[in-house]
C-alpha positions as CSV (number, residue, x, y, z in Angstrom):
1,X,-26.7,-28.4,-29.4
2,X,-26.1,-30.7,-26.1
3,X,-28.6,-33.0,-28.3
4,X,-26.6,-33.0,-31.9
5,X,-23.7,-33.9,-29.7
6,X,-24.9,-36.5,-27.7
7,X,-26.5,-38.5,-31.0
8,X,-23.1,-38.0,-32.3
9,X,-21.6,-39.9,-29.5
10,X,-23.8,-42.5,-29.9
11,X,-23.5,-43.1,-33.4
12,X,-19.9,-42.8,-32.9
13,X,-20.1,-45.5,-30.1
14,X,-22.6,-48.0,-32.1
15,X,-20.2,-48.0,-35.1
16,X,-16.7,-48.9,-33.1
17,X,-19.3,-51.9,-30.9
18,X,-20.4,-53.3,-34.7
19,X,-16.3,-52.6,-35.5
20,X,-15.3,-54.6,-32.4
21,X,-17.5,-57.6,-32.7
22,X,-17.0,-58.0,-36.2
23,X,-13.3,-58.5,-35.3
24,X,-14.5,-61.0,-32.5
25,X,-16.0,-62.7,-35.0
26,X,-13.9,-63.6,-37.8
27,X,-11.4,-65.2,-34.9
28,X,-7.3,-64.8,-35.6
29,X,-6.6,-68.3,-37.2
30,X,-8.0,-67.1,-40.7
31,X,-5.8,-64.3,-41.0
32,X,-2.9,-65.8,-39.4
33,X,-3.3,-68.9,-42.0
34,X,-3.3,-66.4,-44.5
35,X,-0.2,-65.4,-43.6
36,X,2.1,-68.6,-43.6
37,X,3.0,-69.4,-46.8
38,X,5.5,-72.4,-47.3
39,X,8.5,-72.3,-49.4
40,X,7.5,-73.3,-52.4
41,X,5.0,-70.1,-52.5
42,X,7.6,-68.0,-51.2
43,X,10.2,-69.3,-54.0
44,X,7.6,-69.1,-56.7
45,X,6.6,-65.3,-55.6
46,X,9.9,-64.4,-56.1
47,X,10.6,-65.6,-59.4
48,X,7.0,-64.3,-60.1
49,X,8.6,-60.8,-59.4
50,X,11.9,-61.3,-60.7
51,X,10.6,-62.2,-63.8
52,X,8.0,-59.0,-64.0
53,X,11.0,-56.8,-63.5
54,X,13.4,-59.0,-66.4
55,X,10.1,-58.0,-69.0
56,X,9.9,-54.7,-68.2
57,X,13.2,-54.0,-68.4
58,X,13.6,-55.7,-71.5
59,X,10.7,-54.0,-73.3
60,X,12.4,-50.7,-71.9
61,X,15.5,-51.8,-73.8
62,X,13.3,-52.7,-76.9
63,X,11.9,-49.1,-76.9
64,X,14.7,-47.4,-76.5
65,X,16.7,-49.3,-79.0
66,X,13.4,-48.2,-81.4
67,X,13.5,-45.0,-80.7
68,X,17.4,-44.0,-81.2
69,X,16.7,-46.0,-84.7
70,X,13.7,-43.5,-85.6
71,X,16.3,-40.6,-84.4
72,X,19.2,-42.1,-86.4
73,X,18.1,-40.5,-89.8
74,X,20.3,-38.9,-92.5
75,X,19.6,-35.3,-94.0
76,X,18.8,-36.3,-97.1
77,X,15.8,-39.0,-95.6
78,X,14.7,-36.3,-93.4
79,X,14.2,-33.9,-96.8
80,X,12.7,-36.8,-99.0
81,X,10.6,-37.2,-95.8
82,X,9.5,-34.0,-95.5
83,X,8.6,-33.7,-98.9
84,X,6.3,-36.6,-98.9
85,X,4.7,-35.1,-96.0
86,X,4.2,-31.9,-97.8
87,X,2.8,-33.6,-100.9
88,X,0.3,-36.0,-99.1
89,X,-1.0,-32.8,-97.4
90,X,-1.2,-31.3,-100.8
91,X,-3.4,-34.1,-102.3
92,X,-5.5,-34.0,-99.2
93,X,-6.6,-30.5,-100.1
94,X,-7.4,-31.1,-103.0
């Protein structure tokens, strides 16, 4: 048991060594590079965004105009409709 243990604590130990010098290595600068952006990017991310949200609520507004058409119909289309149905599904038997 003391043995299981003990390899455990190693392997636990190797992995946050290789964890720790891989952060050594890669340094701060490149992350913190990635970070700054100028303005322009900053401006242009925005509008990026702003612009994702206009579509999407647009197309929203396009399918819910759609849809309260489609719900918009009189009794007599809904019968004619109905009917159609029933004789398509009648010829399909056949």
């Amino acid at each position: 048991m003391m043995r299981v243990v003990f390899a455990l604590f190693l392997a636990f130990a190797a992995f946050a060594a290789i964890d720790a010098s891989a952060d050594r290595g890669r340094g701060h600068d490149g992350r913190d590079q990635q970070r700054q952006m100028s303005r322009e990017e900053r401006q242009r991310m925005r509008e990026d965004v702003r612009d994702a949200y206009r579509h999407d609520r647009q197309g929203r507004q396009d399918r819910q105009d759609r849809q309260q058409r489609s719900r918009q119909m009189s009794p007599e289309e809904r019968g004619q409709l109905r009917r159609d149905i029933e004789d398509a599904n009648r010829q399909i038997r056949r």
